[in-house]
Z-matrix of the N, CA and C atoms (Angstrom, degrees):
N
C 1 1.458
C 2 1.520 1 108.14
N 3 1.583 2 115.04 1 117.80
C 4 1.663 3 115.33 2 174.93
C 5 1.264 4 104.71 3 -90.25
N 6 1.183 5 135.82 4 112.55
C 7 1.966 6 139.62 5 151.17
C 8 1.456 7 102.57 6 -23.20
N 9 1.124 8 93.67 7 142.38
C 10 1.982 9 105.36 8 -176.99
C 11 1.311 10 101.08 9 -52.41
N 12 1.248 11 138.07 10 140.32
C 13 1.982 12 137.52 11 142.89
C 14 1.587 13 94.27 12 113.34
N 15 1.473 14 115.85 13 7.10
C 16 1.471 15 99.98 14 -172.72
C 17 1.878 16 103.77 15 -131.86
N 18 1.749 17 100.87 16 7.46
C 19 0.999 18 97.57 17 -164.60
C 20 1.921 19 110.76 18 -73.27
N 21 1.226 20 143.78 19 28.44
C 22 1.431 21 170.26 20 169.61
C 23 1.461 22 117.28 21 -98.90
N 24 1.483 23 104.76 22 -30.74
C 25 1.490 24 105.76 23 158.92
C 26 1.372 25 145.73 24 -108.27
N 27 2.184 26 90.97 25 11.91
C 28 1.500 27 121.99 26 -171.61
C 29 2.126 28 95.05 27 -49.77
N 30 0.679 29 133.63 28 -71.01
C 31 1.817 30 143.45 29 -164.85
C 32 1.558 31 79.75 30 -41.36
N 33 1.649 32 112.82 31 -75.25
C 34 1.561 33 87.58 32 -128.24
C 35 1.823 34 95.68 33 -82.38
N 36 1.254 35 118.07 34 -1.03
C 37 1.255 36 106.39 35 174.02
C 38 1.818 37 115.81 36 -87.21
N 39 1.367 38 126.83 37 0.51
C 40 1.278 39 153.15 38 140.47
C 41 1.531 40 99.63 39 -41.05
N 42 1.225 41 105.99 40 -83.54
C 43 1.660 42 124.53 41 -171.01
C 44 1.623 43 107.01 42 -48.00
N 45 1.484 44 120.89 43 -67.17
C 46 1.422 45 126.44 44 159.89
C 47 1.751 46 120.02 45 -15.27
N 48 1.783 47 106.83 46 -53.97
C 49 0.778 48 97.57 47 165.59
C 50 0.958 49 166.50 48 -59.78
N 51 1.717 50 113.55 49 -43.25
C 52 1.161 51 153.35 50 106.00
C 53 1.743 52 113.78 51 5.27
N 54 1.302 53 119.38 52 -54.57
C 55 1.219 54 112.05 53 -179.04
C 56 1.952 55 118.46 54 -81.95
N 57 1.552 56 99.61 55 -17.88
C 58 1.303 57 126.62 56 -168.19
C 59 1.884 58 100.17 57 -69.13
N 60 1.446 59 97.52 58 -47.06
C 61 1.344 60 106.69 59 173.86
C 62 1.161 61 139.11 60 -85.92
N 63 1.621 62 120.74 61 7.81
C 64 1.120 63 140.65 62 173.49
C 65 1.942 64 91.80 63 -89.17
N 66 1.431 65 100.29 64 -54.38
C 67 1.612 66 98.13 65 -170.93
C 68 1.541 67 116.64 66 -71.21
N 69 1.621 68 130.06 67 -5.34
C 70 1.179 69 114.97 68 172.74
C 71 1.235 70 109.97 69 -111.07
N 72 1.969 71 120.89 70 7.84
C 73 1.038 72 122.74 71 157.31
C 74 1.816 73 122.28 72 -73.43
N 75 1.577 74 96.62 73 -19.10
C 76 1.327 75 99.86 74 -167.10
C 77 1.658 76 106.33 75 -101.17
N 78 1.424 77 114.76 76 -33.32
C 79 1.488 78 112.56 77 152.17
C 80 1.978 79 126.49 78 -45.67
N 81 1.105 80 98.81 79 -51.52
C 82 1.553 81 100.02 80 161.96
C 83 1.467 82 119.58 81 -34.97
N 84 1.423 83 91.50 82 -75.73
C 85 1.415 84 120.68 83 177.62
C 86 1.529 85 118.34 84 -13.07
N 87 1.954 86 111.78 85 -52.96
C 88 0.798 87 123.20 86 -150.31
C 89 2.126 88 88.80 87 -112.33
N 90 1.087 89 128.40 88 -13.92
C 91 1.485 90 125.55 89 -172.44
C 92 1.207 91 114.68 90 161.92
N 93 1.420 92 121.52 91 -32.06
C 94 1.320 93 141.25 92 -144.18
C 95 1.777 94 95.80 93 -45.61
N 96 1.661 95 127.77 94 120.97
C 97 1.377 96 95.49 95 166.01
C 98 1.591 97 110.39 96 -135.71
N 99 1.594 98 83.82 97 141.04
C 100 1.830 99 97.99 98 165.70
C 101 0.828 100 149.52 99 -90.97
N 102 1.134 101 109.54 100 114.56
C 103 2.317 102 118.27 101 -158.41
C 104 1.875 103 97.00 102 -84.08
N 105 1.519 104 91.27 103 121.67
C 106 1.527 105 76.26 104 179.46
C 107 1.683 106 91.67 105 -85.31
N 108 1.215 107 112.25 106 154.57
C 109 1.381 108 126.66 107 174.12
C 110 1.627 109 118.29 108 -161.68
N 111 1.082 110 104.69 109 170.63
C 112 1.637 111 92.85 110 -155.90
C 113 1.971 112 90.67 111 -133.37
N 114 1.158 113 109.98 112 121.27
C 115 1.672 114 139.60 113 -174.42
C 116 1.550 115 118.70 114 -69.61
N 117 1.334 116 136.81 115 87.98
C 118 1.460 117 103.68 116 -167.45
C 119 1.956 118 97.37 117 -89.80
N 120 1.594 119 99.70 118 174.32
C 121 1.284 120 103.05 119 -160.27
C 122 1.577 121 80.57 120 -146.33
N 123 1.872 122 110.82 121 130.64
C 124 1.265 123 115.42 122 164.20
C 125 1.233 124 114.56 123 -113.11
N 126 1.289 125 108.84 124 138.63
C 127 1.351 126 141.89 125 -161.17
C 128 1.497 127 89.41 126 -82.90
N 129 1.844 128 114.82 127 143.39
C 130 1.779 129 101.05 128 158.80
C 131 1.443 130 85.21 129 -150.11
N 132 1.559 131 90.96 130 170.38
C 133 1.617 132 100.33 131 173.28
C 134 1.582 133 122.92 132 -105.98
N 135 1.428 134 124.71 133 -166.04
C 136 1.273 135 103.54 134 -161.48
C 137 1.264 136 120.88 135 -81.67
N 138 1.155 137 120.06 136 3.01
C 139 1.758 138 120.48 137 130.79
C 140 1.021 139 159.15 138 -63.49
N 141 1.290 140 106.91 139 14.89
C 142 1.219 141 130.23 140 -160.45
C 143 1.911 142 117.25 141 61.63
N 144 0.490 143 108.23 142 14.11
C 145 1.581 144 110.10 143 -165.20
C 146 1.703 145 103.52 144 -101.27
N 147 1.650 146 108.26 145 127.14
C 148 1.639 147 122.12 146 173.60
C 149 1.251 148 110.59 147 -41.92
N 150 1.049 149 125.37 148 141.07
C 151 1.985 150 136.56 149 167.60
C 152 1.174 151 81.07 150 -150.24
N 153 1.599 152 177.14 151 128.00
C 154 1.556 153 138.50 152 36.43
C 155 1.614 154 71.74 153 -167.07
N 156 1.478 155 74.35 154 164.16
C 157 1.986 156 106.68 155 162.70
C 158 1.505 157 84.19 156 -142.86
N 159 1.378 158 87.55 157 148.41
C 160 1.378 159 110.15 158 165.03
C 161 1.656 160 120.71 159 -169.76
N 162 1.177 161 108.42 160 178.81
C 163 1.920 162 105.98 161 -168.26
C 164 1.227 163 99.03 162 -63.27
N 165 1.558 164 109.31 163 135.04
C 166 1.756 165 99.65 164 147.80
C 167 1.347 166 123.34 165 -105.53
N 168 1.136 167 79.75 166 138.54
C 169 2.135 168 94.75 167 174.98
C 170 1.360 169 131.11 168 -80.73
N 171 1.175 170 113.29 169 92.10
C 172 1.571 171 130.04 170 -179.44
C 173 1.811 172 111.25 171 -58.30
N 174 1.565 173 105.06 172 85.97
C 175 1.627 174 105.61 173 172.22
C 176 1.464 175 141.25 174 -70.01
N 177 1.216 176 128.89 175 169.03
C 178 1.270 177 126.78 176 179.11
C 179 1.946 178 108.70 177 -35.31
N 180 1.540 179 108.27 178 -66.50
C 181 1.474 180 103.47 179 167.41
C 182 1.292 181 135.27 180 -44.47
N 183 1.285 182 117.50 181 -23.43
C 184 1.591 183 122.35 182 178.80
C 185 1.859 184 90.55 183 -76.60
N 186 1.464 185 117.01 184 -48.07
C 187 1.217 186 109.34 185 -149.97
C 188 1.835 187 98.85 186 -73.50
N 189 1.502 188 112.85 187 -25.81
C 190 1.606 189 120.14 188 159.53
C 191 1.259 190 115.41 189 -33.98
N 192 1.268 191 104.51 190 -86.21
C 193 1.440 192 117.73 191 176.73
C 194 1.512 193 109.80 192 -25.71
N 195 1.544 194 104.30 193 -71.29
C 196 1.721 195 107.08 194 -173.39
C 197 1.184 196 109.98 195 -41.23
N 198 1.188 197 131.01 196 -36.11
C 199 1.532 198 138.95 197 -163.87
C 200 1.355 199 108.12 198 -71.08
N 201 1.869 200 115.24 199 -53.34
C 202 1.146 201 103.81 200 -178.36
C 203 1.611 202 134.02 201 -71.11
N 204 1.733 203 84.59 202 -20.02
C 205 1.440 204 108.57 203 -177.37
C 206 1.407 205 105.23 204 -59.50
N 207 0.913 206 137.82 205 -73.41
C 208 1.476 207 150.95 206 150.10
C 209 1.473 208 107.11 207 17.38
N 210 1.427 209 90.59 208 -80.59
C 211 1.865 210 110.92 209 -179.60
C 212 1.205 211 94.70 210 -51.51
N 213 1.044 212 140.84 211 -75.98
C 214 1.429 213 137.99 212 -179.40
C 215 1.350 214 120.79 213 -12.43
N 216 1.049 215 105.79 214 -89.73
C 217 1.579 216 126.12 215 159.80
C 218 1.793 217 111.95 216 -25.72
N 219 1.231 218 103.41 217 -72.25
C 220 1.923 219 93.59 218 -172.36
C 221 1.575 220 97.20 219 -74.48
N 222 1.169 221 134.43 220 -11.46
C 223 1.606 222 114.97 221 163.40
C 224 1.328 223 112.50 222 -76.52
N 225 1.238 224 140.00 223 -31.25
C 226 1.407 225 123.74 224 -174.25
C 227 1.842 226 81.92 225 -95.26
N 228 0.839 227 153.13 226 -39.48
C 229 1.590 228 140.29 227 -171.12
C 230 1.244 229 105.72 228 -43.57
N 231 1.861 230 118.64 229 -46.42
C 232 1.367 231 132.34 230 -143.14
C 233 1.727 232 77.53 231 -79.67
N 234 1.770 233 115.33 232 -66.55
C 235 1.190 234 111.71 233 -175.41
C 236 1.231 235 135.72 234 -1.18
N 237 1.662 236 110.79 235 -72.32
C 238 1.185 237 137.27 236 -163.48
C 239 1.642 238 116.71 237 -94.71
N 240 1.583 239 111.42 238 -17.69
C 241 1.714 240 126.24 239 136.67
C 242 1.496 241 119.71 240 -38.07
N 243 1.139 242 106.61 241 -74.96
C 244 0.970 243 118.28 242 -169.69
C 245 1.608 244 128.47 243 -60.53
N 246 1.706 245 99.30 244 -24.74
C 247 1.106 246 106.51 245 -155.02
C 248 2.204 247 95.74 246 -122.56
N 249 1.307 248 79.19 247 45.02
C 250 1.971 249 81.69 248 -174.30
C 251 1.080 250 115.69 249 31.18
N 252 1.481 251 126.97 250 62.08
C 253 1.283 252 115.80 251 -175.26
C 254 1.368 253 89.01 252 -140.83
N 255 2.357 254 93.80 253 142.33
C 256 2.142 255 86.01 254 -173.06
C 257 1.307 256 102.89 255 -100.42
N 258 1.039 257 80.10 256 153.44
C 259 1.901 258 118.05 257 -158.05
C 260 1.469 259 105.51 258 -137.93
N 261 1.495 260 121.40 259 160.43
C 262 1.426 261 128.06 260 -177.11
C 263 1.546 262 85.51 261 -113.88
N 264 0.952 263 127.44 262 174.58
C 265 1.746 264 131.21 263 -163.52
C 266 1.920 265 89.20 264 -162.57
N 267 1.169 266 101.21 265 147.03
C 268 1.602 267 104.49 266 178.11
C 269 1.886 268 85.98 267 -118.04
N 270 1.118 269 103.88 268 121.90
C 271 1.454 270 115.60 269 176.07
C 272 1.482 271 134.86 270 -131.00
N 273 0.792 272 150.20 271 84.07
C 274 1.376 273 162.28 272 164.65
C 275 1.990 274 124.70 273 -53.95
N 276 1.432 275 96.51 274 114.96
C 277 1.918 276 106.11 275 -153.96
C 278 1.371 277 92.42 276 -93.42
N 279 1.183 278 119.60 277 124.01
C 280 1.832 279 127.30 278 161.05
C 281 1.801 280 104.44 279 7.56
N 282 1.389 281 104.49 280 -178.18
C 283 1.388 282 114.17 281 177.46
C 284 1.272 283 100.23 282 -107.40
N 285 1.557 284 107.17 283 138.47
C 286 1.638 285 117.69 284 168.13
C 287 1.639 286 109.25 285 -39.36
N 288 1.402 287 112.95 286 139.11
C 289 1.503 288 110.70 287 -167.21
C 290 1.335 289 91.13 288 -85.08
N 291 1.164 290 134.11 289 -11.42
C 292 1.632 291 118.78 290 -174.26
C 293 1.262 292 104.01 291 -92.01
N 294 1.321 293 142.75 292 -28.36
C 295 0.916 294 146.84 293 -169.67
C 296 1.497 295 105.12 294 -84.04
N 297 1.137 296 121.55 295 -50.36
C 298 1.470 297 125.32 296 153.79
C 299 1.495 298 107.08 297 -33.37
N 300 0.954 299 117.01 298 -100.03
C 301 1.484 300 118.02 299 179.44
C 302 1.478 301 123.01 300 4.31
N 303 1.779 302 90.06 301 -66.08
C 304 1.600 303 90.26 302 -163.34
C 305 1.716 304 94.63 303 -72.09
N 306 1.627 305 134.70 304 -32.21
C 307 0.842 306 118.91 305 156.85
C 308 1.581 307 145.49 306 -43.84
N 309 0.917 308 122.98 307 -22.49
C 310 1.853 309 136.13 308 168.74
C 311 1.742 310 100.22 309 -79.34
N 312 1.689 311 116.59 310 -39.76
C 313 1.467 312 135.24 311 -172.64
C 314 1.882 313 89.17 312 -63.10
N 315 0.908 314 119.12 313 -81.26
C 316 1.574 315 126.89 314 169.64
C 317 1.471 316 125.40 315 -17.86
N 318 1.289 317 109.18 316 -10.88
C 319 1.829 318 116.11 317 -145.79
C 320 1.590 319 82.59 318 -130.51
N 321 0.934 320 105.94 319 -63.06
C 322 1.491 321 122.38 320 171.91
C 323 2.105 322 96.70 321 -30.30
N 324 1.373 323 78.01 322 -103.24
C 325 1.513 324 91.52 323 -178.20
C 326 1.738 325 133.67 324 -23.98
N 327 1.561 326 76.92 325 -15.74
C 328 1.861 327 94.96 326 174.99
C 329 1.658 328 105.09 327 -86.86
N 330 1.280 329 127.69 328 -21.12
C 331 0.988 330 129.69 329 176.08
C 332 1.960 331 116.80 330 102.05
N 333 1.765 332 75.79 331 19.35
C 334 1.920 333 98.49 332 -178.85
C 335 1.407 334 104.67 333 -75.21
N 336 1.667 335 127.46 334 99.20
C 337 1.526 336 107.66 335 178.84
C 338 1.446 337 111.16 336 -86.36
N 339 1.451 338 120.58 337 108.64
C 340 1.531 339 120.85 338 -176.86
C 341 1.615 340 123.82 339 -77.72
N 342 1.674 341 124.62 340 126.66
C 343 1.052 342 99.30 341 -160.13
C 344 1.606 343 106.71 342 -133.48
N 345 1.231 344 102.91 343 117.85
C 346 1.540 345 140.69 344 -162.68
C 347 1.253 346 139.63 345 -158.75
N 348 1.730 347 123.51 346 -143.45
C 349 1.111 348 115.64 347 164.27
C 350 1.766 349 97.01 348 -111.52
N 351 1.342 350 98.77 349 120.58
C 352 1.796 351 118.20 350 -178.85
C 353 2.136 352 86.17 351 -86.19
N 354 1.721 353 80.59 352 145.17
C 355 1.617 354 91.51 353 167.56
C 356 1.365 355 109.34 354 73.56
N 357 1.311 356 137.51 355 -28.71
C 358 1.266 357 123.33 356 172.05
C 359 1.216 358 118.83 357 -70.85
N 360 1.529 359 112.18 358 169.70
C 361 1.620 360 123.43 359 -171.89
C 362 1.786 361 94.59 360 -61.33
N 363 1.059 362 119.60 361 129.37
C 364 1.481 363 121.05 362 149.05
C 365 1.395 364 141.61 363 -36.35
N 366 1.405 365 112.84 364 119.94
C 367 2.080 366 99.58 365 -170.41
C 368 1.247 367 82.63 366 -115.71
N 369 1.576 368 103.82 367 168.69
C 370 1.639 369 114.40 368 141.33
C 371 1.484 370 117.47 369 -15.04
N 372 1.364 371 97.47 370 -97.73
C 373 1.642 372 133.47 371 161.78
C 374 2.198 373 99.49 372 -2.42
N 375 0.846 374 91.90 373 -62.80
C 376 2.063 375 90.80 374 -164.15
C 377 1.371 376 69.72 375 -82.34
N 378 1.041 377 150.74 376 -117.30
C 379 1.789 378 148.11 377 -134.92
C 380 1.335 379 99.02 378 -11.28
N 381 1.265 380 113.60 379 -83.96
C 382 1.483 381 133.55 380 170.02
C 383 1.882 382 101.01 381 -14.02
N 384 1.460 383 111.63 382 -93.88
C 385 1.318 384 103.46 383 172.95
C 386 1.623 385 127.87 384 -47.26
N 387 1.202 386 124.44 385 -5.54
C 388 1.790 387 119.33 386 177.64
C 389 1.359 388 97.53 387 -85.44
N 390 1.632 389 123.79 388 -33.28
C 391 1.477 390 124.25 389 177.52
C 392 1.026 391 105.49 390 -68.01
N 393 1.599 392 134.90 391 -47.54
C 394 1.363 393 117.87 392 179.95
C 395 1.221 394 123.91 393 -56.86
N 396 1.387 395 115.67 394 -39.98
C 397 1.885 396 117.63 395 -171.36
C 398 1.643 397 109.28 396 -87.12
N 399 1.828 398 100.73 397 14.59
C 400 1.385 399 97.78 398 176.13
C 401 1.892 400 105.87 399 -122.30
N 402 1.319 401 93.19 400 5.17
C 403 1.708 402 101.57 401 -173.77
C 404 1.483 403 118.43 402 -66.50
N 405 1.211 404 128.81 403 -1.83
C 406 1.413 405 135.04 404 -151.19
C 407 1.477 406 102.12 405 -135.63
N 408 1.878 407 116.09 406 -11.13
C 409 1.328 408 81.85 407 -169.72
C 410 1.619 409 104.92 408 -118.24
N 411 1.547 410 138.16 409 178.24
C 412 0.860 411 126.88 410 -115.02
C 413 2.537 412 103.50 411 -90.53
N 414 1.369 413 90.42 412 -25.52
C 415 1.537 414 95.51 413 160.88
C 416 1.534 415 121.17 414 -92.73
N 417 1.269 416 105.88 415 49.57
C 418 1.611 417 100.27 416 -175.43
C 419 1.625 418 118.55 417 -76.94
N 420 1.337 419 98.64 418 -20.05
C 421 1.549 420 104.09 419 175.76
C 422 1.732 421 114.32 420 -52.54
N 423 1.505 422 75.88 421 -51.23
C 424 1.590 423 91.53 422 -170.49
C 425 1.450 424 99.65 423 -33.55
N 426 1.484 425 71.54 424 -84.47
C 427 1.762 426 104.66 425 -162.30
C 428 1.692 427 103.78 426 -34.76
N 429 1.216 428 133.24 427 -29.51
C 430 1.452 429 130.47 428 171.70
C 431 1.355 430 107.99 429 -52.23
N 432 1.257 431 88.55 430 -65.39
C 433 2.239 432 109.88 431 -171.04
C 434 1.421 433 102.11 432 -48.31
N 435 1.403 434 123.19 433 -38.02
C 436 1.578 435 125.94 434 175.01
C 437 1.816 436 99.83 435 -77.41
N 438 0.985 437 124.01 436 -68.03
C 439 1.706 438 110.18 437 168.07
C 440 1.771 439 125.82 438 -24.88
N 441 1.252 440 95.67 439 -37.13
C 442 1.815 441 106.32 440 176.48
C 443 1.202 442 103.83 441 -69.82
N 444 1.431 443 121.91 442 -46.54
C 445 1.736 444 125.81 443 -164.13
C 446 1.544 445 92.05 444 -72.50
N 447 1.404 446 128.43 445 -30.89
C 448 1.724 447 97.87 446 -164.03
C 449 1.563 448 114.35 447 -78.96
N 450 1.707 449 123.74 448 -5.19
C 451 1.410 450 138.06 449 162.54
C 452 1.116 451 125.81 450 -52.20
N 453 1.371 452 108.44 451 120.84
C 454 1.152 453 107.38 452 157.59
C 455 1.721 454 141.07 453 -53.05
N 456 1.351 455 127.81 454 136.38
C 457 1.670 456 120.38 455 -175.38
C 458 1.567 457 100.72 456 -67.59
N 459 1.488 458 113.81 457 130.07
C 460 1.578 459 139.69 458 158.22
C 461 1.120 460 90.53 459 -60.08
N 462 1.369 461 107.14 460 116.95
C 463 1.700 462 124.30 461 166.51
C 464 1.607 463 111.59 462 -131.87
N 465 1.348 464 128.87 463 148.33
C 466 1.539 465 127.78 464 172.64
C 467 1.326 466 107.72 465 -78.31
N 468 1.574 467 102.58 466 161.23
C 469 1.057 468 135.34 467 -153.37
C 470 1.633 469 140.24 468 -171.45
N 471 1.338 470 116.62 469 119.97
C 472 1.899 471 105.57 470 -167.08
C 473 1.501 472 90.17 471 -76.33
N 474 1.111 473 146.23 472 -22.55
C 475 1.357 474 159.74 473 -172.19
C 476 1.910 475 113.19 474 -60.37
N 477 0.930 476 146.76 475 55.94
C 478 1.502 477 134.15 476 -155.78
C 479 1.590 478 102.91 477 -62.08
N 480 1.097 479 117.64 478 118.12
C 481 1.743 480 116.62 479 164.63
C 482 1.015 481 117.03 480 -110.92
N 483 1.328 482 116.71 481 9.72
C 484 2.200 483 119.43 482 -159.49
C 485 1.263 484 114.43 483 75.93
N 486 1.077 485 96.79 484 -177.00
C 487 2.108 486 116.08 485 -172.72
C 488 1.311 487 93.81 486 -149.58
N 489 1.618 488 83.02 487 102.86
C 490 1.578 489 108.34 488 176.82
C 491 1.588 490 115.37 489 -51.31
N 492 1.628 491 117.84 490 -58.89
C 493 1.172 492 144.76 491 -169.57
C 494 1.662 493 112.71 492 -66.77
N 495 1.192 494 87.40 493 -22.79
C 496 1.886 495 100.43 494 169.37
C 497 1.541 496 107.75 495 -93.54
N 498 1.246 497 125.84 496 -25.21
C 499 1.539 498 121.22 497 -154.71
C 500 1.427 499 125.02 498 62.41
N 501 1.890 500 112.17 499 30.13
C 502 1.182 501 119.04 500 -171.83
C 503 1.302 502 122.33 501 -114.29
N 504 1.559 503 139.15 502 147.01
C 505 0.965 504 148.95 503 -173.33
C 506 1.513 505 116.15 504 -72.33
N 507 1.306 506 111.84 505 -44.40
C 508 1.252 507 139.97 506 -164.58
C 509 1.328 508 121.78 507 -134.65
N 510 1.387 509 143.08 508 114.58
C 511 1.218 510 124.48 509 -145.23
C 512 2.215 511 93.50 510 -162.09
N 513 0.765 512 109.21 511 108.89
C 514 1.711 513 108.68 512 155.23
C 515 1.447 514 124.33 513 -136.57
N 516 1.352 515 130.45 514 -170.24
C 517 1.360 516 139.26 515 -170.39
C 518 1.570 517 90.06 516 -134.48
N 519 1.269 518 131.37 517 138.25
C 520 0.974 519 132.19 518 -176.39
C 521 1.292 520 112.85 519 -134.61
């Protein structure tokens, strides 16, 4: 379904899409991970003034955008990596192992049997999969919102270390 006034950009926003989903198949692929979390959004009136909060809903186009944005970003990051050139890098360092810990300890104790490699250093990649084999069951919120807390804060940097939370090598805001 094209929204009235946009039907001229029905193809290439088809195609966009299409390309959008190749790249957050291939970010996955490689670590990429998604915190489900839930956005509130305040409503005001034409005074500016609050009347509701409520969830916001992150759509197919937001998730476009993010996608391309993304690419964007670790292609000119990689660029200027690669190419000794200084650059600020937005980077994000593994999760504190203690905090991990007591997090897997938590999951455990819930009677979550996680199934992987237990005790190893933490990647993207296993985070990513502990959320999946935990998506279905009935505290998954939780257990997400506690997955977010054991991360470290993405902070800048002339230093490139990757973006953990992306599963990326190379990573800036430009």
């Amino acid at each position: 379904i094209v929204p009235e006034g946009y039907e001229e950009f029905a193809d290439n926003l088809r195609l966009m899409k299409e390309l959008a989903d190749i790249l957050r198949k291939m970010k996955i692929a490689r670590g990429y991970i998604e915190f489900e979390s839930t956005e509130a959004k305040i409503l005001v009136d034409e005074k500016d003034r609050p009347t509701d909060i409520v969830l916001r809903y992150q759509g197919a186009g937001e998730n476009l955008i993010e996608d391309f944005m993304i690419a964007a970003n670790e292609t000119v990051a990689e660029y200027n990596y690669y190419r000794n050139l200084p650059s600020i890098y937005r980077v994000h360092s593994e999760p504190d192992q203690i905090r991990w810990r007591k997090f897997i300890e938590f999951i455990n104790l819930h009677g979550h049997k996680i199934v992987g490699k237990k005790g190893k250093k933490v990647t993207a990649k296993f985070l990513q999969d502990i959320l999946k084999q935990l998506a279905d069951c009935d505290d998954a919120k939780i257990l997400n919102d506690l997955a977010i807390r054991t991360q470290a804060k993405a902070i800048y940097s002339e230093e490139n270390i990757g973006h953990f939370g992306l599963g990326s090598n190379c990573y800036a805001h430009f």
